[in-house]
mmCIF file as gemmi writes it, N, C-alpha and C atoms, coordinates in Angstrom:
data_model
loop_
_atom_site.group_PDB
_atom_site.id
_atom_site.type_symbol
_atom_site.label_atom_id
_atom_site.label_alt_id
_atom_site.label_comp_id
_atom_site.label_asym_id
_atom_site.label_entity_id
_atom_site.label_seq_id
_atom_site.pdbx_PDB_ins_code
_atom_site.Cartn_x
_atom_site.Cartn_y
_atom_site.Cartn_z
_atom_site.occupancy
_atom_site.B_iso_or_equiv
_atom_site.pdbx_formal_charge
_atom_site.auth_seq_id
_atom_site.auth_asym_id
_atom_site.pdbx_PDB_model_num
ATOM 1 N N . UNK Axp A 1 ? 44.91 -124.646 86.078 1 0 ? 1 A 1
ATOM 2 C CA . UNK Axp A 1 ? 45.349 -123.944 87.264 1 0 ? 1 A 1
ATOM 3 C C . UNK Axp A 1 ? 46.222 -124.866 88.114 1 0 ? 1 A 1
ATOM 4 N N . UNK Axp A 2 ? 45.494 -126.229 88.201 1 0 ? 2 A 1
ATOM 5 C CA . UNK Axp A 2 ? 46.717 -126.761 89.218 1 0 ? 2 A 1
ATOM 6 C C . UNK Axp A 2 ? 48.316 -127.277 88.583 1 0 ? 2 A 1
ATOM 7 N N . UNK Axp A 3 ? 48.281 -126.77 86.907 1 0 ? 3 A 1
ATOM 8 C CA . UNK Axp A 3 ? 49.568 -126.822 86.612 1 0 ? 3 A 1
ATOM 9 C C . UNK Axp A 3 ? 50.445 -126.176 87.03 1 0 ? 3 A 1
ATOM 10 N N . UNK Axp A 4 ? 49.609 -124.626 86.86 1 0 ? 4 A 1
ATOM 11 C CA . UNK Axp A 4 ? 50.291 -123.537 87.584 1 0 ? 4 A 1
ATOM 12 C C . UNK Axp A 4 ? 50.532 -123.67 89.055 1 0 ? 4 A 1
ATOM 13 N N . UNK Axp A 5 ? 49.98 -124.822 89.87 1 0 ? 5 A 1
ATOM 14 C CA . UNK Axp A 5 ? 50.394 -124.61 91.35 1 0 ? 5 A 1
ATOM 15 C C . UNK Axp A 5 ? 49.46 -124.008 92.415 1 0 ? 5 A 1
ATOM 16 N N . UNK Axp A 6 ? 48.561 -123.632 91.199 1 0 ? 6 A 1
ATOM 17 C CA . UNK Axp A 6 ? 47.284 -122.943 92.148 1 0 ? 6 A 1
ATOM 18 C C . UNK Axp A 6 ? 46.389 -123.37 92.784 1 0 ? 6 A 1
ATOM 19 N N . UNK Axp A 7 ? 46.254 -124.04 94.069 1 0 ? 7 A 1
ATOM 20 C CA . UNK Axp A 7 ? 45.288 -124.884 94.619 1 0 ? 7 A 1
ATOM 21 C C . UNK Axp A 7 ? 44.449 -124.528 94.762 1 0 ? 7 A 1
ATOM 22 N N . UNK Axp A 8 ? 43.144 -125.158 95.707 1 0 ? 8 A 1
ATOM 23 C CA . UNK Axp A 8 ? 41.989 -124.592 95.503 1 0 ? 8 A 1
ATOM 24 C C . UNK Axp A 8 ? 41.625 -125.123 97.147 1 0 ? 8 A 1
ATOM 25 N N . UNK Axp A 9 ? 41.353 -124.45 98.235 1 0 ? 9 A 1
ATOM 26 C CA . UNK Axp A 9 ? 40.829 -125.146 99.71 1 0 ? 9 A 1
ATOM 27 C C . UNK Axp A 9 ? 39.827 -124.76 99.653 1 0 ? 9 A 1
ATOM 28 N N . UNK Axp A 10 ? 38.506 -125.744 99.452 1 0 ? 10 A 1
ATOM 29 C CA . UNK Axp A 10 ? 37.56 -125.604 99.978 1 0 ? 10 A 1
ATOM 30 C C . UNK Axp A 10 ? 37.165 -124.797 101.52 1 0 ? 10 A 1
ATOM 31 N N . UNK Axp A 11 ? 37.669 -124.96 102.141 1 0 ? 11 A 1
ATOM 32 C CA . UNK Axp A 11 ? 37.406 -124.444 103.628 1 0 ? 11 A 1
ATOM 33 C C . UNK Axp A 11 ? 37.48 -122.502 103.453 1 0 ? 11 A 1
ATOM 34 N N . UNK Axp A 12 ? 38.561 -122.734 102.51 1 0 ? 12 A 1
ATOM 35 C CA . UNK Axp A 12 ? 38.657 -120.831 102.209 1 0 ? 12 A 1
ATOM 36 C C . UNK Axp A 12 ? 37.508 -120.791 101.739 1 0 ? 12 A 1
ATOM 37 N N . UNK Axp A 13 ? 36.946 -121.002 100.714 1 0 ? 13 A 1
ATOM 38 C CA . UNK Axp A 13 ? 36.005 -120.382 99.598 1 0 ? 13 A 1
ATOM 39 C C . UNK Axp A 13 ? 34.952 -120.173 100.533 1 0 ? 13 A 1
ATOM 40 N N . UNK Axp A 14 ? 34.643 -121.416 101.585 1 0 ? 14 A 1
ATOM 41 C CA . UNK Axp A 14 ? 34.01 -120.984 102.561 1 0 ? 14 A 1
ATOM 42 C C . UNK Axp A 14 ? 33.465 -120.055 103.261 1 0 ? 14 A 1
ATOM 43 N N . UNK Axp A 15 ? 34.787 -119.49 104.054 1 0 ? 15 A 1
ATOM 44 C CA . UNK Axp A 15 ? 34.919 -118.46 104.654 1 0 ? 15 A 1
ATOM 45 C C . UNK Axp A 15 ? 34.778 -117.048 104.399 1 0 ? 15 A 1
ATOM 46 N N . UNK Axp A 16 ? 35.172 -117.11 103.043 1 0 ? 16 A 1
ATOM 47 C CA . UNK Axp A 16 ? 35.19 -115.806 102.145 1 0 ? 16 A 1
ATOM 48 C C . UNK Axp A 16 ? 34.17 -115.046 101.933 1 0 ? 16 A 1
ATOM 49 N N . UNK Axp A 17 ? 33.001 -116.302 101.532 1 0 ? 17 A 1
ATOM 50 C CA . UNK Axp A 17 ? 31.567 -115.732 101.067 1 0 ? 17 A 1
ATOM 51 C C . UNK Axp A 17 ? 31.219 -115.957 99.603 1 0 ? 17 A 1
ATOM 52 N N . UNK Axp A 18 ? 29.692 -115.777 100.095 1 0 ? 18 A 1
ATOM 53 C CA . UNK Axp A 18 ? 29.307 -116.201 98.804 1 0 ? 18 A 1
ATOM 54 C C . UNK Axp A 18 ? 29.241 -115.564 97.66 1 0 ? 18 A 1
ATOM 55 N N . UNK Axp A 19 ? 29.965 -113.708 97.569 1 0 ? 19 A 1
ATOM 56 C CA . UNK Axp A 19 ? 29.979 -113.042 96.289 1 0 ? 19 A 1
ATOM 57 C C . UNK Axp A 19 ? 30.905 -113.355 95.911 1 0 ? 19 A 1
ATOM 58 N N . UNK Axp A 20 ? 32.148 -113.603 96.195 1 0 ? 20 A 1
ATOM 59 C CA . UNK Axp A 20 ? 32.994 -113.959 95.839 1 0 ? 20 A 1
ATOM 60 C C . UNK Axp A 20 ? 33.364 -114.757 95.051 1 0 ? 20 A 1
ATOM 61 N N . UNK Axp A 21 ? 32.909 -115.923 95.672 1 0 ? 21 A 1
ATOM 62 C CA . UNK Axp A 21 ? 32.74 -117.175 94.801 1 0 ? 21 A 1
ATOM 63 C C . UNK Axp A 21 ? 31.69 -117.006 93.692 1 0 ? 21 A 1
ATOM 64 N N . UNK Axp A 22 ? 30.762 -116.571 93.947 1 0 ? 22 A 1
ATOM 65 C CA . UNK Axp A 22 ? 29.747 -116.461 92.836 1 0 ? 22 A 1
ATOM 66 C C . UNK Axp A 22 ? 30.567 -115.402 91.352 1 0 ? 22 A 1
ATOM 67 N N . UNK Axp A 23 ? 31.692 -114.217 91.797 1 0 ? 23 A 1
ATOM 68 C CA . UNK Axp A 23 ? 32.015 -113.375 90.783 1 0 ? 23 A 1
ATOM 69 C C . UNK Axp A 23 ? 33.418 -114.438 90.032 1 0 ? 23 A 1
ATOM 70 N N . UNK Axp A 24 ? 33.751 -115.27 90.697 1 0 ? 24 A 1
ATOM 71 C CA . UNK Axp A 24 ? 34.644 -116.33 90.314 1 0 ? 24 A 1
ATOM 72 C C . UNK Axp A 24 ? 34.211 -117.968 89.229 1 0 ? 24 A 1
ATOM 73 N N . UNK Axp A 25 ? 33.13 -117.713 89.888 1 0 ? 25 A 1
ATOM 74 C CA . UNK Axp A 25 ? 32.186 -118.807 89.268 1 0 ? 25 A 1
ATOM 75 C C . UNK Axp A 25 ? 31.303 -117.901 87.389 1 0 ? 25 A 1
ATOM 76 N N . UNK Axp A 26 ? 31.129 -116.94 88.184 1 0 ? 26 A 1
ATOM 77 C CA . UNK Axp A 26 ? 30.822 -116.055 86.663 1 0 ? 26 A 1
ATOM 78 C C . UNK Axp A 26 ? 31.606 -115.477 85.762 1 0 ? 26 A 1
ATOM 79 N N . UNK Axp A 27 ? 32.628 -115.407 86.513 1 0 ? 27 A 1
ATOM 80 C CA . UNK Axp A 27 ? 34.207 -115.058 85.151 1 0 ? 27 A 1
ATOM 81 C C . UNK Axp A 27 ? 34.406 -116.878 84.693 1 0 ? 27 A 1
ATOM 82 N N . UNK Axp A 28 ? 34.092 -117.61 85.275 1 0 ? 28 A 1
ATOM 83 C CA . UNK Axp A 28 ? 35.45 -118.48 84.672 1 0 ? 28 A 1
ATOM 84 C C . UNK Axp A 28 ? 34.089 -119.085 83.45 1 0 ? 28 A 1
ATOM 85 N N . UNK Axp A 29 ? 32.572 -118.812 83.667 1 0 ? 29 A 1
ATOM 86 C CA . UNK Axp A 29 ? 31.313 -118.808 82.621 1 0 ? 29 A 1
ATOM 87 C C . UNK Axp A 29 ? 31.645 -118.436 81.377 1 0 ? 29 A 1
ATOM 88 N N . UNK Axp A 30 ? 31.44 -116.638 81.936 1 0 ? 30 A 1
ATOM 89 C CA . UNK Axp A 30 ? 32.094 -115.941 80.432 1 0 ? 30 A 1
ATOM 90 C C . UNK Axp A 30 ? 32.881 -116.284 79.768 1 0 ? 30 A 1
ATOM 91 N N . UNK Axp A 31 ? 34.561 -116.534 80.358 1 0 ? 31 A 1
ATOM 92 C CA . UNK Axp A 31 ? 35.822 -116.865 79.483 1 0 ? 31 A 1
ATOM 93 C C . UNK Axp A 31 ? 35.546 -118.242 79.053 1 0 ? 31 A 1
ATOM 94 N N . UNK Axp A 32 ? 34.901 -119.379 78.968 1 0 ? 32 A 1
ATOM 95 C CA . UNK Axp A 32 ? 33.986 -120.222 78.248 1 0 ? 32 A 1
ATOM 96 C C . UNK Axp A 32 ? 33.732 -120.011 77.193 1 0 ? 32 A 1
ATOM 97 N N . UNK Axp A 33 ? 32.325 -119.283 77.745 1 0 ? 33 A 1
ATOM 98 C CA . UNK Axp A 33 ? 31.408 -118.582 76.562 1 0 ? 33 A 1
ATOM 99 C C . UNK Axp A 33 ? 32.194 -117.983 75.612 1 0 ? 33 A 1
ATOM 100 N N . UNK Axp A 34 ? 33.164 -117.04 75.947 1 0 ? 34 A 1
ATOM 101 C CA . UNK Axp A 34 ? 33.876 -116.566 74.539 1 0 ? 34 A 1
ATOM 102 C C . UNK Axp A 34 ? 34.803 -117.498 74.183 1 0 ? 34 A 1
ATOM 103 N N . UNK Axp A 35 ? 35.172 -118.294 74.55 1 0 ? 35 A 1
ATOM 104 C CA . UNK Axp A 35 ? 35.992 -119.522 74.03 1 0 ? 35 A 1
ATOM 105 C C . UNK Axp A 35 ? 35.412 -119.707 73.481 1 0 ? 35 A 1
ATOM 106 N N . UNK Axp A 36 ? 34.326 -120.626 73.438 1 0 ? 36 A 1
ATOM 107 C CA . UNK Axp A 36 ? 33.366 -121.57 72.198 1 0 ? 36 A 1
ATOM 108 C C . UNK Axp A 36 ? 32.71 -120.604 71.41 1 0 ? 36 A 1
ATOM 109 N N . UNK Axp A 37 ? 32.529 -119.384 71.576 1 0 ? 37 A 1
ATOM 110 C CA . UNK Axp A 37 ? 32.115 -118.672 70.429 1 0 ? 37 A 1
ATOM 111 C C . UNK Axp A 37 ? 33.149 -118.328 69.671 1 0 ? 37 A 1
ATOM 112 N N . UNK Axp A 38 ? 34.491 -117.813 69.925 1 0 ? 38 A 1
ATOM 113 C CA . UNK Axp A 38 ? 35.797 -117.877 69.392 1 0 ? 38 A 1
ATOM 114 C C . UNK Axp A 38 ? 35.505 -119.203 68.174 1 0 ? 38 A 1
ATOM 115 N N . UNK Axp A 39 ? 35.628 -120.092 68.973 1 0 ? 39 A 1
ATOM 116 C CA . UNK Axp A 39 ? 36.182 -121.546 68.34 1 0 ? 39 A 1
ATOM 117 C C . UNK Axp A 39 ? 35.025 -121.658 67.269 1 0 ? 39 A 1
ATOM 118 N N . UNK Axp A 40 ? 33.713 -121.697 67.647 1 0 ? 40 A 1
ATOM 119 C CA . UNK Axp A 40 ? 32.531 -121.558 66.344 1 0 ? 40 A 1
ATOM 120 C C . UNK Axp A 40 ? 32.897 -120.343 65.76 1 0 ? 40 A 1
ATOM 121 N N . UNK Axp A 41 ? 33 -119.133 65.831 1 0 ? 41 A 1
ATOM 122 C CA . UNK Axp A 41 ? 33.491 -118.247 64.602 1 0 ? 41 A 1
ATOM 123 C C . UNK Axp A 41 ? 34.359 -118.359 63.729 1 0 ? 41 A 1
ATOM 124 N N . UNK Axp A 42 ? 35.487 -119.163 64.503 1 0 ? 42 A 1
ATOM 125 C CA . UNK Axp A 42 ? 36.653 -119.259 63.565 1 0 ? 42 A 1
ATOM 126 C C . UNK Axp A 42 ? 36.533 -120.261 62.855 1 0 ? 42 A 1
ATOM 127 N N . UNK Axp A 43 ? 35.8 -121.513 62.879 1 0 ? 43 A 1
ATOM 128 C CA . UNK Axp A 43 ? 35.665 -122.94 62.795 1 0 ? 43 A 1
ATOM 129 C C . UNK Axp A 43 ? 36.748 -123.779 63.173 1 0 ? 43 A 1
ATOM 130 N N . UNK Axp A 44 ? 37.463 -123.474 64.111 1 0 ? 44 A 1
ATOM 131 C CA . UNK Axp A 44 ? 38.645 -124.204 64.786 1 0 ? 44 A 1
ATOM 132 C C . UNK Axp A 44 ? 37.936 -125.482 65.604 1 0 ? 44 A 1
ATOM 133 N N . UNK Axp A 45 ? 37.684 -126.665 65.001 1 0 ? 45 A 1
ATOM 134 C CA . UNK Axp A 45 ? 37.846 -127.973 65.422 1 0 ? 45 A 1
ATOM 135 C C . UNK Axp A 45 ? 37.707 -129.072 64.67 1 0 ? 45 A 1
């Protein structure tokens, strides 16, 4: 992300709340999780 330019301010995430962050914190889990199951199915390493 910060290749792309996309920063990250603590002070926002803050402000925002805590579902937020929590539905951000649980997508970026999943897309993981299917990464490394990807990568063990395929045997890519």
């Amino acid at each position: 992300m910060a290749a792309l330019g996309l920063g990250v301010d603590l002070r926002v995430l803050g402000r925002i709340g805590g579902r937020v962050t929590l539905a951000v914190v649980l997508s970026l889990i999943i897309l993981i999780a299917i990464s490394l199951g990807l990568i063990r199915l395929l045997g890519i390493a």
